[in-house]
C-alpha positions in Angstrom: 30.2 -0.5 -69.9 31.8 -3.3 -71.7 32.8 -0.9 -74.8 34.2 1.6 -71.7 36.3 -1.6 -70.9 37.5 -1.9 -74.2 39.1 1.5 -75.0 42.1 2.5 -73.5 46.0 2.7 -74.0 45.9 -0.7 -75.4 42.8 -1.6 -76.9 40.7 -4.8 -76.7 38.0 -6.2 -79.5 35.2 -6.1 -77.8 34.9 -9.8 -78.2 37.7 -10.4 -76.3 36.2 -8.3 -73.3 32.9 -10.3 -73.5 35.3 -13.2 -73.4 37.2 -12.3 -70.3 34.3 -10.9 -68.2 32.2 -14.1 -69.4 35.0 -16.7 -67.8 35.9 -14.8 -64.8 31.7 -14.5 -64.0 31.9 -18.5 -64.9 29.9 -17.8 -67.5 32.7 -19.7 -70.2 35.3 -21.9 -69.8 37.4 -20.2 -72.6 38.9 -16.6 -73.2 42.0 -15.3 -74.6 45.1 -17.1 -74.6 46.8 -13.4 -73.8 47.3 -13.3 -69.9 48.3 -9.1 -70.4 45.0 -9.2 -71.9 43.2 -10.7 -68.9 44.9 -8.1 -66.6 44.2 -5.3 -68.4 40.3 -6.2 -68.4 40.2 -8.3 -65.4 42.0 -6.6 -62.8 42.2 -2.5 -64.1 39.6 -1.7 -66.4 36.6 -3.7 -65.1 36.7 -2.9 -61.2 37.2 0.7 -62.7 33.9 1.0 -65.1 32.0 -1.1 -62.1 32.7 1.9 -59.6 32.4 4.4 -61.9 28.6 3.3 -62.2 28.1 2.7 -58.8 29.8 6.0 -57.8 27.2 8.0 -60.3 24.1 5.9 -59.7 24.8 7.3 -55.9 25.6 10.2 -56.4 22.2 10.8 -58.8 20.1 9.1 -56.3 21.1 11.2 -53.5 20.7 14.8 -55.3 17.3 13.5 -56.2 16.4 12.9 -52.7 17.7 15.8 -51.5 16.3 18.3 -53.9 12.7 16.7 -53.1 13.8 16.8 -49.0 14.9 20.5 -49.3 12.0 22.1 -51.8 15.3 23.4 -53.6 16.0 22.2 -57.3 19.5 23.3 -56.9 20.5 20.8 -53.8 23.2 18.2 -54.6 25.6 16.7 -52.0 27.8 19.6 -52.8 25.4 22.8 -51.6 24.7 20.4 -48.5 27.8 20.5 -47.4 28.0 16.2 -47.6 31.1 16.5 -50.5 32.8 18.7 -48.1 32.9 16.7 -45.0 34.1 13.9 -47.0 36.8 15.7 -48.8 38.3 17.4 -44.9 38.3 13.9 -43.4 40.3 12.2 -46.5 42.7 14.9 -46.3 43.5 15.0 -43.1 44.7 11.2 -43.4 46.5 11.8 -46.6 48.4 14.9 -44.9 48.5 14.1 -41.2 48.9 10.4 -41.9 50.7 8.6 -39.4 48.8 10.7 -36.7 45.4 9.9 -38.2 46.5 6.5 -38.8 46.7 6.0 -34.9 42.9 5.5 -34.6 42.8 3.6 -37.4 41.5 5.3 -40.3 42.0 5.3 -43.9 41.3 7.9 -46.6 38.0 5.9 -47.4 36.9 5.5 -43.8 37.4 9.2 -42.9 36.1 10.5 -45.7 32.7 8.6 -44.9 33.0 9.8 -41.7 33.5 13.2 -42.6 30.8 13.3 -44.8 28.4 11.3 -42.0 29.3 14.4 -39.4 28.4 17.2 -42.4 25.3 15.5 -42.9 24.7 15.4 -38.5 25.7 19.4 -38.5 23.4 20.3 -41.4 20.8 18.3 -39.5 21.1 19.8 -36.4 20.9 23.3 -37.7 18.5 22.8 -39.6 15.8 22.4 -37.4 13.8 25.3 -35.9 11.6 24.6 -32.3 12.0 20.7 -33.1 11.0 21.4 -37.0 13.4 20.9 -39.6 12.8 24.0 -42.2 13.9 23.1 -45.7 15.6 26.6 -46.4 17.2 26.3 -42.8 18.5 23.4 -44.4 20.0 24.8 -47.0 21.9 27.8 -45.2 22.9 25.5 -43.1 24.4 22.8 -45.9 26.0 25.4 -47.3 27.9 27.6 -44.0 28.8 23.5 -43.0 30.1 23.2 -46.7 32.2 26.7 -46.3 33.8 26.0 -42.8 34.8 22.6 -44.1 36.2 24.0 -46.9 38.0 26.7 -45.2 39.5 23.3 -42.8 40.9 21.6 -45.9 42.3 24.6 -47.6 44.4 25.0 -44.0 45.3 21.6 -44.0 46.6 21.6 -47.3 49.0 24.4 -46.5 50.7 22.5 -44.0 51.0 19.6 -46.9 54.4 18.8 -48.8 54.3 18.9 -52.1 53.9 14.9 -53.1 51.1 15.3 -50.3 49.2 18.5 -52.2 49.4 16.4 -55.8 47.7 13.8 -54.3 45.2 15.7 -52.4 44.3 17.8 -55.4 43.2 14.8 -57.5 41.4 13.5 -54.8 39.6 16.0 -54.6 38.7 16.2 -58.2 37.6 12.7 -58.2 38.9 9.7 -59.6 38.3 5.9 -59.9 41.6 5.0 -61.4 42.5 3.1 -58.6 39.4 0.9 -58.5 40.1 -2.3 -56.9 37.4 -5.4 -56.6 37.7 -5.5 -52.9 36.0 -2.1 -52.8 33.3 -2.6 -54.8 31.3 -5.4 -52.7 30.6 -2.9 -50.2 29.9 0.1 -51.8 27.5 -1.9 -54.3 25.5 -3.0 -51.4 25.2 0.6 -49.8 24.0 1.4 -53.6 22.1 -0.6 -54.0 20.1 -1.0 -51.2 19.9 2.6 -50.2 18.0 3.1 -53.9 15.6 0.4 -53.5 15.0 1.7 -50.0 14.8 5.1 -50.8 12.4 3.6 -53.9 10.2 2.2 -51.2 10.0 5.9 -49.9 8.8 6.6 -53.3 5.0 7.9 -52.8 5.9 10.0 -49.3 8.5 11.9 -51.3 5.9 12.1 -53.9 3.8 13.8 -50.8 6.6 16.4 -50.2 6.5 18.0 -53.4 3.2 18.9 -52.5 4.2 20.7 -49.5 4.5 20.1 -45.6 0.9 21.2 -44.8 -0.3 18.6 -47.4 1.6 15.7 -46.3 0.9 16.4 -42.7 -2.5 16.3 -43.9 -2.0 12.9 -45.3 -0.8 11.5 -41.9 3.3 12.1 -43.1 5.4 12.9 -40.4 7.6 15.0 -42.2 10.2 15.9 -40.2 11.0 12.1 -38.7 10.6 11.4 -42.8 12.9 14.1 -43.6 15.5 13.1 -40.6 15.5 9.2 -42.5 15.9 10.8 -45.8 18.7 12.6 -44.3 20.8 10.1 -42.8 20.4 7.5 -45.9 21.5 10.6 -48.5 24.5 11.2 -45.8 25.3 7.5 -45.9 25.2 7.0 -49.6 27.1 10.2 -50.4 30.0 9.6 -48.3 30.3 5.8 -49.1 30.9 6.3 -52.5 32.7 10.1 -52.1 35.3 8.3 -49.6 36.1 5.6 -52.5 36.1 8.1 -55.4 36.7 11.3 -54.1 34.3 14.6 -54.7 33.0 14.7 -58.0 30.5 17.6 -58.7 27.3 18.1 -60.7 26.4 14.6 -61.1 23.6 14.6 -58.1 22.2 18.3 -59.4 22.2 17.2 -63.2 21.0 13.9 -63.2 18.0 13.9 -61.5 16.7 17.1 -63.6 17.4 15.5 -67.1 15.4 12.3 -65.8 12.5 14.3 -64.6 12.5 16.5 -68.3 11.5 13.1 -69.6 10.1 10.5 -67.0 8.7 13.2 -64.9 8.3 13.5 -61.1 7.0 10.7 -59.6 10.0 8.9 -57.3 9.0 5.3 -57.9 10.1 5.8 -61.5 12.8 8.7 -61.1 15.2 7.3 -58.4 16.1 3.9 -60.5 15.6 5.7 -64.1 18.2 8.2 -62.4 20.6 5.5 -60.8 20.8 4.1 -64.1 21.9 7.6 -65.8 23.9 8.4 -63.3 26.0 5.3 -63.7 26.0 5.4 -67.7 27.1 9.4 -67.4 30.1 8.4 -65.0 31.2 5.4 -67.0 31.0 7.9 -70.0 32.7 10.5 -68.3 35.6 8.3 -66.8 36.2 6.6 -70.2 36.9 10.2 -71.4 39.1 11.2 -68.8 41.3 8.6 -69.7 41.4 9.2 -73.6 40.8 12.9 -74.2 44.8 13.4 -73.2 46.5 10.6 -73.4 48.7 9.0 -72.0 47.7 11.2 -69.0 44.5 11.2 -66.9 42.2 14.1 -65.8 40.1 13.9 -62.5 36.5 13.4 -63.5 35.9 16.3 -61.5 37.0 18.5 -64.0 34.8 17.2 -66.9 31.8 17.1 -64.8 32.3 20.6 -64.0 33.1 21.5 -67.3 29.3 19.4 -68.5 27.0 20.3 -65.0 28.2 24.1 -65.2 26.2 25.4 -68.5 23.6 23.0 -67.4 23.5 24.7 -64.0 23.1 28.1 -66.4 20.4 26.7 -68.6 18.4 25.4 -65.4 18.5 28.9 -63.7 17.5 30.8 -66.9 14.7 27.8 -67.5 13.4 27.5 -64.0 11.0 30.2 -63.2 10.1 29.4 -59.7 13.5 29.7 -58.5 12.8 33.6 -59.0 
């Protein structure tokens, strides 16, 4: 993170960034005499690399959880429809605004929202006589995913053209506009939903062994799925609404973790918050130095990573035959 801070436009030594981050923690009393300096680390690139972690580590976490919740190793918030919800309600504000403004919602509020109501229409569909079936699920996340889809791409037609530019990037995904009074919040949904989930750790363990075999255990597996659920909804569109949909990252993660820690959640969901948050710094600090002076949305690089690796995991995985 601290070499992510230091490349950019205008490079800084990475002393200097130690320097900067140290007094503004109150861990020094001295740092550069530069004030551009502070600025650049201080006030852009810092709050920037910060949510760039947070956004993957939430993003890995929840595709873990819900490939374990669904029996499918090809769920992420995407297939469930999550990314979508999140994407129609933040475009709506950014096209509709003044109307949308009226009840009092930003992009980042309605975009939690939007992915809180996917997450309440895959639920309800899902379940079958009171049961929730994990390939119900699944249909479900993904006709959700394709109505809200088919919502934005009508709402965008009624956009202006300054209105479609920014709607197209925010739906590609970008923390470029990270600022340190969005961070408190979405590090505390991030946080605690992982060590929550963590706590879940040995009855997700349970469901990979199937439902008969957790009910056998005394699991209630479909309250247990209905919390796993609601938290994956809640972490999904908290750091979706401030970073707009970025693909692959829940579906990717959690798989290269598992290749080399294995499957047991008490050890997988923090070992995968933790690469999910270094792969997003990674990929952020290329987005903003493979072309510049000029930016691309992190949505296209993770595409351009999680799609052969969506390939390999088809030709590799033998039960999903």
């Amino acid at each position: 993170m601290i070499v992510a801070i230091s490349i950019g436009a205008v490079d800084v030594p990475v002393g200097d960034v130690w320097g900067i981050v140290l007094r503004h923690a109150g861990g020094a009393r001295t740092g550069p005499a530069d004030p551009a300096l502070d600025q650049i680390v201080w006030n852009f690139r810092t709050p920037r690399v910060v949510l760039a972690a947070l956004v993957g580590a939430g993003l890995a976490v929840s595709g873990a959880v819900l490939q374990t919740v669904v029996s499918n190793p090809l769920a992420d918030p995407i297939v469930l429809g999550f990314s979508y919800g999140a994407t129609l309600g933040a475009v709506l504000v950014i096209t509709l605004g003044g109307g949308v403004a009226l009840a009092g919602l930003g992009v980042p509020a309605a975009a939690f929202l939007g992915a809180v109501a996917a997450g309440a229409l895959v639920f309800a569909l899902g379940r079958r006589h009171g049961r929730m079936a994990p390939t119900r699920l699944v249909l479900a996340g993904v006709a959700v995913g394709y109505v809200f889809l088919s919502a934005t791409s009508f709402v965008q037609l009624r956009a202006t053209p300054t209105e479609l530019r920014t709607v197209m990037f925010w739906m590609l995904g970008s923390v470029a506009g990270a600022q340190w009074d969005q961070l408190p919040t979405v590090a505390v949904v991030v946080l605690a939903t992982t060590v929550l989930l963590s706590l879940f750790g040995r009855r997700l363990n349970v469901l990979l062994a199937g439902d008969e075999s957790a009910t056998a255990l005394g699991v209630d597996v479909n309250r247990l799925r209905a919390v796993l659920l609601v938290l994956s909804a809640l972490l999904t569109g908290t750091v979706i609404a401030v970073a707009g949909s970025i693909g692959f990252v829940g579906l990717m993660i959690p798989h290269l973790v598992r290749l080399t820690s294995g499957a047991d959640h008490r050890r997988l969901l923090p070992l995968t918050a933790l690469l999910g948050a270094l792969y997003l710094v990674l990929v952020d600090l290329l987005s903003r130095t493979l072309d510049r002076p000029d930016e691309l949305p992190l949505g296209i690089l993770t595409a351009l990573l999680g799609a052969p690796f969506f390939l390999w995991l088809l030709r590799r995985d033998k039960g999903l035959d």
